[in-house]
BALOBA-1460 file (C-alpha; in Angstrom, 3 decimals):
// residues 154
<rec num="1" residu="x" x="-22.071" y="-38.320" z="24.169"/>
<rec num="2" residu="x" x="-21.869" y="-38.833" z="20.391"/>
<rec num="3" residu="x" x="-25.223" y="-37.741" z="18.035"/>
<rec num="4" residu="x" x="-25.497" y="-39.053" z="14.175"/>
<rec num="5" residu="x" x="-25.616" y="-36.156" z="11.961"/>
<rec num="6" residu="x" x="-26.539" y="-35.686" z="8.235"/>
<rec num="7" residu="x" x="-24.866" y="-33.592" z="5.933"/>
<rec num="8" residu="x" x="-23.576" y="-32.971" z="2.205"/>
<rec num="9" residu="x" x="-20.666" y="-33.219" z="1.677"/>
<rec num="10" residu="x" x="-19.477" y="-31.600" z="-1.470"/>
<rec num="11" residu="x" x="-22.435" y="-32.185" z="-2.993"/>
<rec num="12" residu="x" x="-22.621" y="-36.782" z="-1.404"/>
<rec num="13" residu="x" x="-25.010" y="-36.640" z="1.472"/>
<rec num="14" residu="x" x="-23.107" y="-38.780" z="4.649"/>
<rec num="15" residu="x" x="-24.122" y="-40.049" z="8.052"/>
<rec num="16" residu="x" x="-21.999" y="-40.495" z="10.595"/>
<rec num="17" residu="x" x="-21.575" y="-40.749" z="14.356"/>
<rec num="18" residu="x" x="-20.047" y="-37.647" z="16.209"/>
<rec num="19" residu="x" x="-18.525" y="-36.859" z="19.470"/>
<rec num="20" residu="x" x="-20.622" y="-33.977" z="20.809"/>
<rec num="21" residu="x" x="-17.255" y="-32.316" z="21.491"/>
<rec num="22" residu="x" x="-15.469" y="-33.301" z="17.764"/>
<rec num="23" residu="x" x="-14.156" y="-30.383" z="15.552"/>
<rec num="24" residu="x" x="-15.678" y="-30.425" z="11.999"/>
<rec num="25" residu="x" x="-12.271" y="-30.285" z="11.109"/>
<rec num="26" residu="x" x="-11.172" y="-33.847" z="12.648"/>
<rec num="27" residu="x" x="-14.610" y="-34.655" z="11.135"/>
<rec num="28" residu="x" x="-13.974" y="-33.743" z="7.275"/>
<rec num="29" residu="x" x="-9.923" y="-34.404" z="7.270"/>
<rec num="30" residu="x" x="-9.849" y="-37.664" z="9.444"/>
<rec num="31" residu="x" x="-12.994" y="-39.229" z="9.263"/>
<rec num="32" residu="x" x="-14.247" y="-38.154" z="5.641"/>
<rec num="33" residu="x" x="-10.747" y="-38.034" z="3.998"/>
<rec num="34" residu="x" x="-11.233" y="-33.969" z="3.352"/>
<rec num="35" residu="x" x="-7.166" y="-33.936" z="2.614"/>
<rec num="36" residu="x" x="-7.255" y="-30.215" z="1.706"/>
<rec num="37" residu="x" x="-9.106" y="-29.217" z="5.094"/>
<rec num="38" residu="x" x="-5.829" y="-28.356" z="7.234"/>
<rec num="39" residu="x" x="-5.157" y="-27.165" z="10.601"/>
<rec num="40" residu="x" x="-2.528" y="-24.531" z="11.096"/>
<rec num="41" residu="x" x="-3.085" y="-22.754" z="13.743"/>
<rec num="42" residu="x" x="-6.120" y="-24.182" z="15.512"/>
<rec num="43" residu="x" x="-7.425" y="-20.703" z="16.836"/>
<rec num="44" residu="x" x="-9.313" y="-19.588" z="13.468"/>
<rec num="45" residu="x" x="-6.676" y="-17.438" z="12.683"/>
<rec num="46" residu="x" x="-4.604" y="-18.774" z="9.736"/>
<rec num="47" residu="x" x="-7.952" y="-20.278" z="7.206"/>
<rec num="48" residu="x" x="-5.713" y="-23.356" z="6.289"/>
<rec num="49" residu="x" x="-9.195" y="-24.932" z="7.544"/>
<rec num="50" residu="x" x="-11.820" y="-22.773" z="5.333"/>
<rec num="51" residu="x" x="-14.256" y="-24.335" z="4.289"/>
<rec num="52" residu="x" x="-17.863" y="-23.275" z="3.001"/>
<rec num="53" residu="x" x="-20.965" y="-24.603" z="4.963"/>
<rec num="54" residu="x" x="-24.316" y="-23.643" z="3.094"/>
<rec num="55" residu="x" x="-22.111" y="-21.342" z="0.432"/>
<rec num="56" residu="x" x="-20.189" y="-19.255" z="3.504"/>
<rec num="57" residu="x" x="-16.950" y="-19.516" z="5.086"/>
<rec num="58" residu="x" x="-15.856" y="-20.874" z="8.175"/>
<rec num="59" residu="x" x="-13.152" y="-21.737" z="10.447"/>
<rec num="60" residu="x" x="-13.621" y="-25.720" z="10.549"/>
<rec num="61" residu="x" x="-11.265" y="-25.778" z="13.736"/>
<rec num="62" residu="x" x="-13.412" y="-23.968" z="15.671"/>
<rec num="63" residu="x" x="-16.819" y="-25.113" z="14.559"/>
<rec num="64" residu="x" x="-18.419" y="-28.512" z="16.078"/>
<rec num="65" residu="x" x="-19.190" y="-31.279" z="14.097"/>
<rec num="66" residu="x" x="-22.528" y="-31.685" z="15.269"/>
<rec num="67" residu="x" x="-23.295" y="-27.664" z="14.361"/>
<rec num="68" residu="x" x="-23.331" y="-28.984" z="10.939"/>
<rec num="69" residu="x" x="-25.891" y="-31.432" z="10.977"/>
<rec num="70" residu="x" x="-28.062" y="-30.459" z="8.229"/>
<rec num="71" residu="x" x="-25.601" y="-28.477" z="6.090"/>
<rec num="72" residu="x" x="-24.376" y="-28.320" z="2.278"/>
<rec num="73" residu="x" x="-20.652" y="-28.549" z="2.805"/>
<rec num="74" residu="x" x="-18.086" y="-27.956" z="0.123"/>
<rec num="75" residu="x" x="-14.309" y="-28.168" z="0.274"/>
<rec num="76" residu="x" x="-11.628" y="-27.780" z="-2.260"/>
<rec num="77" residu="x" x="-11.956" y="-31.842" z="-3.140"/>
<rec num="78" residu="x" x="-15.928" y="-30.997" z="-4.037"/>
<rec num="79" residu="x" x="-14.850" y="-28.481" z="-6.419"/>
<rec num="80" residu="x" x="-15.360" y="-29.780" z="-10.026"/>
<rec num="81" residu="x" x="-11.909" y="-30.716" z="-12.363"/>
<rec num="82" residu="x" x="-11.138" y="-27.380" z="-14.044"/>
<rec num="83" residu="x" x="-12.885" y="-24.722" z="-11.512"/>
<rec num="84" residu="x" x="-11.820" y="-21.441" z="-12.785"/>
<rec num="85" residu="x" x="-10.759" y="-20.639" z="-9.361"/>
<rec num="86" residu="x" x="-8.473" y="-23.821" z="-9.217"/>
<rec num="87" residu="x" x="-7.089" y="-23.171" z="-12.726"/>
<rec num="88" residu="x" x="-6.178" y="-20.047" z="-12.053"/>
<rec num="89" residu="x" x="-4.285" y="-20.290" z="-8.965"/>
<rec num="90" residu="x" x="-2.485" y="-23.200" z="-11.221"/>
<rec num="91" residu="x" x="-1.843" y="-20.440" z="-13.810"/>
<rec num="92" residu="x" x="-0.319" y="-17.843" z="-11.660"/>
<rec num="93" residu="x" x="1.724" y="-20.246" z="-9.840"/>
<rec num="94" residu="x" x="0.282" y="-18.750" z="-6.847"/>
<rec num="95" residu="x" x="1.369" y="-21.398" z="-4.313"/>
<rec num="96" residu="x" x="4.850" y="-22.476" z="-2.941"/>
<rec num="97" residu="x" x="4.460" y="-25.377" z="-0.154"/>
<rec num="98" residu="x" x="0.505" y="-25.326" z="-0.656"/>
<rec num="99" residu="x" x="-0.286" y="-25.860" z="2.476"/>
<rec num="100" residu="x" x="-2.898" y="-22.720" z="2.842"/>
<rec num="101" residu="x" x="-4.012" y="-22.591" z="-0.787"/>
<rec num="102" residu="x" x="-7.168" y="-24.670" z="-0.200"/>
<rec num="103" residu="x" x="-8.217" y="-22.135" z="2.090"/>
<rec num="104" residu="x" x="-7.748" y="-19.329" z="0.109"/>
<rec num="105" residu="x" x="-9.506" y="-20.992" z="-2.908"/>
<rec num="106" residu="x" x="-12.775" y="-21.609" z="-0.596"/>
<rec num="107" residu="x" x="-12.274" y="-17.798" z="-0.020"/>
<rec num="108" residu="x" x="-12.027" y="-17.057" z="-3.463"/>
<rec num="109" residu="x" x="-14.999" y="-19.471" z="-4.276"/>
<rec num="110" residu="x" x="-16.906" y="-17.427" z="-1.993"/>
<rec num="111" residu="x" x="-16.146" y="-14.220" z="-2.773"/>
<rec num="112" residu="x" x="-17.006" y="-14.522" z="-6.176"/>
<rec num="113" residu="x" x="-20.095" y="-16.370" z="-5.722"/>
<rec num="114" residu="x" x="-21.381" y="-12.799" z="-4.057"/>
<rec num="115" residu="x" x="-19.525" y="-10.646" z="-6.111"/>
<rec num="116" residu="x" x="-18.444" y="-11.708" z="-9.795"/>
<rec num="117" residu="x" x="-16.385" y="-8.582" z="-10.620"/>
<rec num="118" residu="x" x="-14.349" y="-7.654" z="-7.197"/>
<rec num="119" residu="x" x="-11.617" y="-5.076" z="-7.504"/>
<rec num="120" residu="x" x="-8.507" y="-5.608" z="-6.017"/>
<rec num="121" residu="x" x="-9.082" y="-4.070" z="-2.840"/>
<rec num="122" residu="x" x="-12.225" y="-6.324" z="-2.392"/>
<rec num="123" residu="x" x="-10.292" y="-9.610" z="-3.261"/>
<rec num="124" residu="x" x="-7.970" y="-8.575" z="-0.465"/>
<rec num="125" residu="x" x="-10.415" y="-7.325" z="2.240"/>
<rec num="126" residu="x" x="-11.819" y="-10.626" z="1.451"/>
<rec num="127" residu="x" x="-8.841" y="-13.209" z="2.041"/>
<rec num="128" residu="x" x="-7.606" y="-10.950" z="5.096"/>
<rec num="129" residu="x" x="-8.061" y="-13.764" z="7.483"/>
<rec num="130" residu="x" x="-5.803" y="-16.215" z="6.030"/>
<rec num="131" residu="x" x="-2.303" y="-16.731" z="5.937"/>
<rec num="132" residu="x" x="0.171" y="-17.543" z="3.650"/>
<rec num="133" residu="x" x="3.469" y="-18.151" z="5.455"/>
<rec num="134" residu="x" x="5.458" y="-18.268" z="2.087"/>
<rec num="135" residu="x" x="4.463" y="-14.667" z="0.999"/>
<rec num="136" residu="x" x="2.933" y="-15.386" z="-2.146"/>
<rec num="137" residu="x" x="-0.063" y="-12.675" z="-1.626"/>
<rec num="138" residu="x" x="0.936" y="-11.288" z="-5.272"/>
<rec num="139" residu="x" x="0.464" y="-14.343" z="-6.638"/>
<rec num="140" residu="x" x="-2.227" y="-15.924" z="-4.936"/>
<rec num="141" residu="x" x="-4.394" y="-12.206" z="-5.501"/>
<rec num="142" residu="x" x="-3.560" y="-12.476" z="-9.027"/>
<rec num="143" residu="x" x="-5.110" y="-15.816" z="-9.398"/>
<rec num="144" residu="x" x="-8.634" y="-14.717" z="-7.704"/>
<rec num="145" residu="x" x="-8.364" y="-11.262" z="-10.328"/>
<rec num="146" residu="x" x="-7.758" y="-13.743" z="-13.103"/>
<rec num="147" residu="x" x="-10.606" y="-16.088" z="-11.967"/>
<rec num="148" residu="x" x="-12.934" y="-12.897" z="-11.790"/>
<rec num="149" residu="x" x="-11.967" y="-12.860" z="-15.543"/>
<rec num="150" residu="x" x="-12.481" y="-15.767" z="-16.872"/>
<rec num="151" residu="x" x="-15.789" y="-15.958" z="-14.780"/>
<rec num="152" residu="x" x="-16.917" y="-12.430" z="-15.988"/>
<rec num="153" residu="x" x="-16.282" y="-13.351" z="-19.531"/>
<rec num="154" residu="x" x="-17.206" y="-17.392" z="-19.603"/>
């Protein structure tokens, strides 16, 4: 069975046809053109597929489409040119192949949407669930400090 749900999508409200059984993840990346929504694992255990559905974090592998119907989506595409989050990963060089950063910028996004100021231990309670398979933790909690900065103080 397929069912036609509305959404926003970072921030352009869509229509479209779903399989009852189609991951929000084929959804966004294949249907939508959500590039930066990735699949690396496909169990909800990496967060290469983080994204934030009304302002909180999920696993879009493991979520059905038609569970969104109704929802404010945002990726790392809706994010506006010069995000502090985005520029500061940029800054800190806090990336190597790239593939997971989109998911730990949603994370970051989040995080400091609830909590302007986190300390370092919060910033990495936070991003616990997602992976980086290139090791670069130092950098990439760097870049969510920094962004706390310039947040705090802009």
């Amino acid at each position: 069975m397929s069912t036609t749900i509305e959404i926003s999508l970072n921030g352009t409200p869509e229509r479209i046809l779903v399989d009852d059984g189609e991951l929000l993840l084929d959804t966004l990346r294949r249907r939508l053109g959500c590039t930066s929504v990735r699949e690396g694992c496909g169990v909800g255990m990496c967060g290469a597929c983080t994204v934030l559905v009304n302002g909180a974090s999920i696993s879009s592998c493991l979520t059905l489409a038609v569970r969104a119907g109704g929802a404010e989506i945002t990726t790392a595409e809706g994010l506006p040119p010069g995000h502090p989050v985005v520029a500061a990963f940029v800054a800190a060089g806090a990336l190597q192949c790239g593939y997971c950063i989109p998911g730990f910028v949603m994370m970051a996004t989040e995080l400091l949407a609830g909590d302007p100021s986190p300390d370092r231990e919060a910033i990495t309670r936070h991003i616990a669930g997602n992976i980086c398979r290139c090791g670069t933790y130092p950098e990439i909690l760097n870049a969510i400090a920094a962004a706390a900065s310039a947040t705090a103080s802009g």
